[in-house]
C-alpha positions in Angstrom: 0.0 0.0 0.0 1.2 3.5 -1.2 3.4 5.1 0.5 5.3 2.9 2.2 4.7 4.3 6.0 5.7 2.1 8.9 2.9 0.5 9.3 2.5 1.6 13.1 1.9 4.9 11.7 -0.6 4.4 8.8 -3.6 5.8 9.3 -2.8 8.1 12.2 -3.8 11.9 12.4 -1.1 14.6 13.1 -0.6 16.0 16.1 -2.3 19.8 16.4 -5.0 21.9 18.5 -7.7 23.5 15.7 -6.2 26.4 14.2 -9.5 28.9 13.7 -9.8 32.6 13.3 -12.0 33.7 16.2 -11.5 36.5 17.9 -10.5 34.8 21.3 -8.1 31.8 21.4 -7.5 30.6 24.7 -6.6 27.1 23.2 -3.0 26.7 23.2 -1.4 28.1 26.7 0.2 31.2 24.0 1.0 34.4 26.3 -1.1 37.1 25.0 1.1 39.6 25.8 3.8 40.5 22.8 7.3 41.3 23.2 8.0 45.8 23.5 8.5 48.0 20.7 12.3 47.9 22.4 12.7 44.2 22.4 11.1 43.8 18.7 14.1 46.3 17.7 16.2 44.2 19.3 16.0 41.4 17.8 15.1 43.2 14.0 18.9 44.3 14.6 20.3 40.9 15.9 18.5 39.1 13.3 19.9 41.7 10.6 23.3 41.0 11.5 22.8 37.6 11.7 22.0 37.8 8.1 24.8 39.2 6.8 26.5 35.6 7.6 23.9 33.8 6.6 26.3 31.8 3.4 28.0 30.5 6.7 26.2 27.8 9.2 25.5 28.6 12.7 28.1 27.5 15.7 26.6 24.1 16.4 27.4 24.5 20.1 25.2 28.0 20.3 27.6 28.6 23.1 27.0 32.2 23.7 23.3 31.3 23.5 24.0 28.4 26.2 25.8 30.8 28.5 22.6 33.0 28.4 20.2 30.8 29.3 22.0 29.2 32.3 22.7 32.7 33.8 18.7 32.9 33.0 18.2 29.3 35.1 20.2 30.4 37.4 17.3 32.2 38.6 15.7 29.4 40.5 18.6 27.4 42.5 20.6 28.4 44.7 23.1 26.2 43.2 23.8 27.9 39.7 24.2 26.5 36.1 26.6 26.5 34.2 26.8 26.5 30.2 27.9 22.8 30.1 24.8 21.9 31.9 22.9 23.4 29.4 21.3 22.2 25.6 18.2 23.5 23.8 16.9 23.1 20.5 13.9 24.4 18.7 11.1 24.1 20.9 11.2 21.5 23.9 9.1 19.1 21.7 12.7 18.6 19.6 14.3 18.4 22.7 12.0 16.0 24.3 12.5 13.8 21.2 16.4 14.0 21.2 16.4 12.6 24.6 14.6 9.5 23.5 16.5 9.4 20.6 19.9 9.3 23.0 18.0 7.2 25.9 15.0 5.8 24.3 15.0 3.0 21.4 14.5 -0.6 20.2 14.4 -2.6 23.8 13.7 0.5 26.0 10.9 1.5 27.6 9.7 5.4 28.3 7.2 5.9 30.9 4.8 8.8 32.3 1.3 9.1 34.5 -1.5 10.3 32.5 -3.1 12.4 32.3 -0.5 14.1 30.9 0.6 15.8 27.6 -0.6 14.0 24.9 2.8 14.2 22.7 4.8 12.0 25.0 3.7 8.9 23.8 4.2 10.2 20.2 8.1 10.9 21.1 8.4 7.6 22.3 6.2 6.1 19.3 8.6 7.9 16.8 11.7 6.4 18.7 10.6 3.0 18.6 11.1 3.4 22.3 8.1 1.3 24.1 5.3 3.5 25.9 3.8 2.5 29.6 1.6 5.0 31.1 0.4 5.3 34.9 -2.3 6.7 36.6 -2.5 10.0 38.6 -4.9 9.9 41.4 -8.3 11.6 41.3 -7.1 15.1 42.0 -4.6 14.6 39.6 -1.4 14.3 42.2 0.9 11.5 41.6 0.5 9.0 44.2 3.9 8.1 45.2 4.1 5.1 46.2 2.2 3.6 43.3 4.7 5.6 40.8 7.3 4.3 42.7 6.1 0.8 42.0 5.8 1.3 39.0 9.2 2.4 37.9 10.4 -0.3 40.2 8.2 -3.3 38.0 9.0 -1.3 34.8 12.6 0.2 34.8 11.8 2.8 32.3 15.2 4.3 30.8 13.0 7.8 30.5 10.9 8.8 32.7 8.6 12.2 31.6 6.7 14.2 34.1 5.5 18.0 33.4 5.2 20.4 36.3 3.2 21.9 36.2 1.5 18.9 34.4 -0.6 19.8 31.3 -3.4 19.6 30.7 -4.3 19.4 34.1 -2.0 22.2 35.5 -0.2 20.0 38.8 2.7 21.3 39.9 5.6 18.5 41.3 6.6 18.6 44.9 10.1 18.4 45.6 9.6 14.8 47.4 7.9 13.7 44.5 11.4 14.2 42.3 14.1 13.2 44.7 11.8 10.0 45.1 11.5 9.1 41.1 15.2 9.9 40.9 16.0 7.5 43.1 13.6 4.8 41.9 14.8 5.4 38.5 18.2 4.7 39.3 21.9 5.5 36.9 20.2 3.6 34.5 17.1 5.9 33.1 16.5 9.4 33.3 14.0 11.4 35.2 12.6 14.2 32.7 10.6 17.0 34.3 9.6 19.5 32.0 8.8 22.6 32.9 7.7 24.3 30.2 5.3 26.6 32.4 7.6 26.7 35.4 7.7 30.6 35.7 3.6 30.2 35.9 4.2 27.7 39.6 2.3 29.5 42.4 4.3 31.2 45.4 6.5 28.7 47.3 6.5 25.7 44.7 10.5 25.7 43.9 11.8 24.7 40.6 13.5 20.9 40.3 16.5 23.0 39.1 17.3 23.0 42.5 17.7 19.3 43.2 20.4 19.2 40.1 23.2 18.9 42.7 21.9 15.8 44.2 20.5 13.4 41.2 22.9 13.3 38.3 19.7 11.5 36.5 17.6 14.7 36.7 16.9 16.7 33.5 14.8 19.8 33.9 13.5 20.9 30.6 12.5 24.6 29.8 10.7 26.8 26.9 10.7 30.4 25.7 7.1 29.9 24.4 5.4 30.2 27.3 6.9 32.9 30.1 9.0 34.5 27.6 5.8 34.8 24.9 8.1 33.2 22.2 5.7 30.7 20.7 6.9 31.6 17.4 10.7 31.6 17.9 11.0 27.8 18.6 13.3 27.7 21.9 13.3 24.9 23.8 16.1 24.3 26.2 17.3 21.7 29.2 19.8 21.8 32.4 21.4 18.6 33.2 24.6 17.1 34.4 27.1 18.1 31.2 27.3 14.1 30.3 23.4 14.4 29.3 24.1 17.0 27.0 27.2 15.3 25.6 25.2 12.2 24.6 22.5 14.5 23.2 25.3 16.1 20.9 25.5 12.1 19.2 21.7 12.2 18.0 21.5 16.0 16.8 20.9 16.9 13.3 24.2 19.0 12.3 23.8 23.0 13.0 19.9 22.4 14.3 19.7 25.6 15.5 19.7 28.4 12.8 21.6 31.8 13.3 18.3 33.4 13.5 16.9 31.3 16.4 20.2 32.2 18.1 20.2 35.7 17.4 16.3 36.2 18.0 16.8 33.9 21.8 19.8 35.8 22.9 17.8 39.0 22.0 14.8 37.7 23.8 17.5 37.1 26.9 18.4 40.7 26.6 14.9 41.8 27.7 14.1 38.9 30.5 12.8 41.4 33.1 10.2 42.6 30.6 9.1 39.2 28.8 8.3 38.3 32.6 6.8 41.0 33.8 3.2 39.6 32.6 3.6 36.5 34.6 2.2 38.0 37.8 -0.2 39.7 36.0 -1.4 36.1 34.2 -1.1 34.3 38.2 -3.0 36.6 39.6 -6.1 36.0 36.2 -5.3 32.4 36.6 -6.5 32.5 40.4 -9.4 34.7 39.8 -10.5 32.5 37.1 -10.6 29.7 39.0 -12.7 31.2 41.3 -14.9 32.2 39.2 -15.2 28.4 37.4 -15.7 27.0 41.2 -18.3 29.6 41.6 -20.1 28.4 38.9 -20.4 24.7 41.0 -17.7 23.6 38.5 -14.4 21.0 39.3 -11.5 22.8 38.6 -7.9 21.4 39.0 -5.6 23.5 41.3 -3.0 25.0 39.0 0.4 25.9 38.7 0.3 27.1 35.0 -1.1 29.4 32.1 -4.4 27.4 32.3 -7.1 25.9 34.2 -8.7 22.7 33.5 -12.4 22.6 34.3 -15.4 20.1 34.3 -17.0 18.1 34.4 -19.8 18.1 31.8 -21.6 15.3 30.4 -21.1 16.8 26.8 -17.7 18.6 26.6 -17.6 18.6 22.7 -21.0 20.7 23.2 -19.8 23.2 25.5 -16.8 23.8 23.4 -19.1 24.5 20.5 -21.2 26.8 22.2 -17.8 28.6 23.2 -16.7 28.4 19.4 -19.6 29.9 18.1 -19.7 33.3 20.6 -16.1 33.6 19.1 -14.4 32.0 22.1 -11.9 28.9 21.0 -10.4 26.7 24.2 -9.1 23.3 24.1 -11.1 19.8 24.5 -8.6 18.0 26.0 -7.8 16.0 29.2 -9.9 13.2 30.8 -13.5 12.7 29.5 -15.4 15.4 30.6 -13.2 18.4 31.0 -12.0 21.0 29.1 -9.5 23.5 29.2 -8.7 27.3 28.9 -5.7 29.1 28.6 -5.4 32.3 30.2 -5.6 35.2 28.2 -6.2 39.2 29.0 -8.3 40.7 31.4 -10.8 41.4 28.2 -10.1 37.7 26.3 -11.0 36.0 30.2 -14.2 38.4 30.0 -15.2 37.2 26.4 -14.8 33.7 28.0 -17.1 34.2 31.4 -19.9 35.7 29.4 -19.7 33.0 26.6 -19.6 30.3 29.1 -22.2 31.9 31.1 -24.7 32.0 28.3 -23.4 28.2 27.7 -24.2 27.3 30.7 -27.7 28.8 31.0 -28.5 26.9 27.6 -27.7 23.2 29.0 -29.4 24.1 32.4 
């Protein structure tokens, strides 16, 4: 049969939220806020004098880029980074893959507790890496001791856990980490990504800062969220430097263009700015979440740029009564739940009055 596909991947659909023009989309965790007139110069002028070398290829080791973002991480540990620690590529989905392309594979076995982002299994599908999947409890905490057991039975060689966990928004406690590092052992890796880390509530630290400890640990970043780079494609990780020198085998040669690299280390420039909406989407976040429990709706506690609510007997239903007042969100998540990204203090208004008349239609 035409084309010749693996046939573990014929018939299957591409990954991809809807992509509709409505005036409000709250459907893929995007920051709503743009960069400054100041930083777009910024990076107009880096990217211009990137191009005048364009006939040459990029420096494959983007070390001036790496020595940016791990004075960035050092942020959040006490411990520091250092450049060595540090490897990114375009987006953390491509970083997420090279992983199980260095650690995954024929006879391995990658492993994560749903529900969870839905592109994990996908990395491991494309790596030929085999997939096991846990449970998280009804509030959608990992319960410890079964993930423990679970690692133990399986002895994953990756091991991928978000936090703050999407779709559901769950943030990791420390305990929970230092525990799966040590169940996983020197012989897998424990993956946290934290692609909407700068989002976690007051008091929930970063895993950056258990580094020192477990030289397993692999804490995964993205400029797409906090930094409201969706469309520059930076996805970055801090691990112990023998990670990233493994990585380096299974890269494509010069994956990250001079633009990216010129565009992120312009971005880095203006990290006080970028950020300076994150308080400003906490503190919609919180209110919206009151205002979901206030309607007698479930809502997970959250860490991120999101909420996810429920639980309605019809979710495809309510997110077509959302879609047609103009307001897009996500269906995604456990039967029954949906969830919204959190936009501006007008875009969450559009969204309370459009799920307001939704709601008064199915009651």
């Amino acid at each position: 049969m035409f084309p010749p596909i693996r046939e573990e991947l014929r018939g299957l659909e591409p990954y991809g939220a809807p992509q509709l023009d409505v005036p409000v989309q709250l459907n893929v965790n995007e920051n709503p806020y743009g960069p400054s007139p100041a930083c777009i110069a910024d990076i107009a002028t880096s990217v211009a004098h990137a191009a005048t070398t364009l006939n040459r290829y990029p420096d494959r080791e983007f070390i001036e880029l790496r020595a940016g973002l791990a004075t960035y991480l050092s942020r959040d540990t006490p411990h520091g980074i250092v450049p060595a620690q540090v490897w990114a590529a375009n987006g953390s989905n491509e970083v997420m893959l090279q992983l199980l392309q260095a650690f995954g594979g024929p006879g391995r076995t990658a492993l994560s507790f749903a529900p969870t982002y839905s592109m994990y299994p996908e990395y491991a599908r494309d790596t030929v890496t085999a997939w096991v999947q846990g449970r998280r409890a009804d509030d959608f905490s990992l319960d410890l001791d079964a993930a423990r057991e679970l690692v133990e039975r399986e002895r994953p060689s990756v091991v991928l856990l978000p936090s703050p966990n999407n779709p559901t928004g769950t943030a990791l406690p420390p305990e929970a980490v230092a525990m799966l590092c040590d169940a996983v052992g020197e012989s897998g890796l424990l993956v946290v990504d934290e692609a909407y880390g700068e989002f976690r509530r007051a008091g929930t630290p970063s895993a950056l800062e258990l580094l020192p400890e477990h030289r397993n640990l692999v804490v995964s970043r993205t400029m797409s969220k906090a930094f409201a780079g969706a469309g520059l494609r930076l996805g970055y990780l801090a691990a112990d430097p023998a990670i990233c020198d493994a990585i380096r085998v299974v890269r494509l040669p010069y994956h990250l263009s001079s633009v990216t690299q010129a565009t992120a280390l312009a971005a880095l420039r203006h990290t006080d700015e970028l950020l300076g909406q994150v308080d400003r989407l906490r503190a919609e976040r919180d209110r919206t979440v009151e205002w979901l429990r206030g309607q007698g709706l479930a809502v997970a506690d959250s860490d991120a740029n999101f909420c996810l609510f429920g639980t309605f007997a019809d979710r495809h239903a309510v997110w077509q009564g959302l879609l047609d007042r103009g307001v897009l969100i996500r269906e995604v998540g456990p039967d029954g739940w949906l969830r919204v990204s959190i936009g501006t203090t007008e875009e969450m208004t559009a969204f309370r009055d459009a799920l307001t008349q939704v709601l008064a239609e199915q009651s």
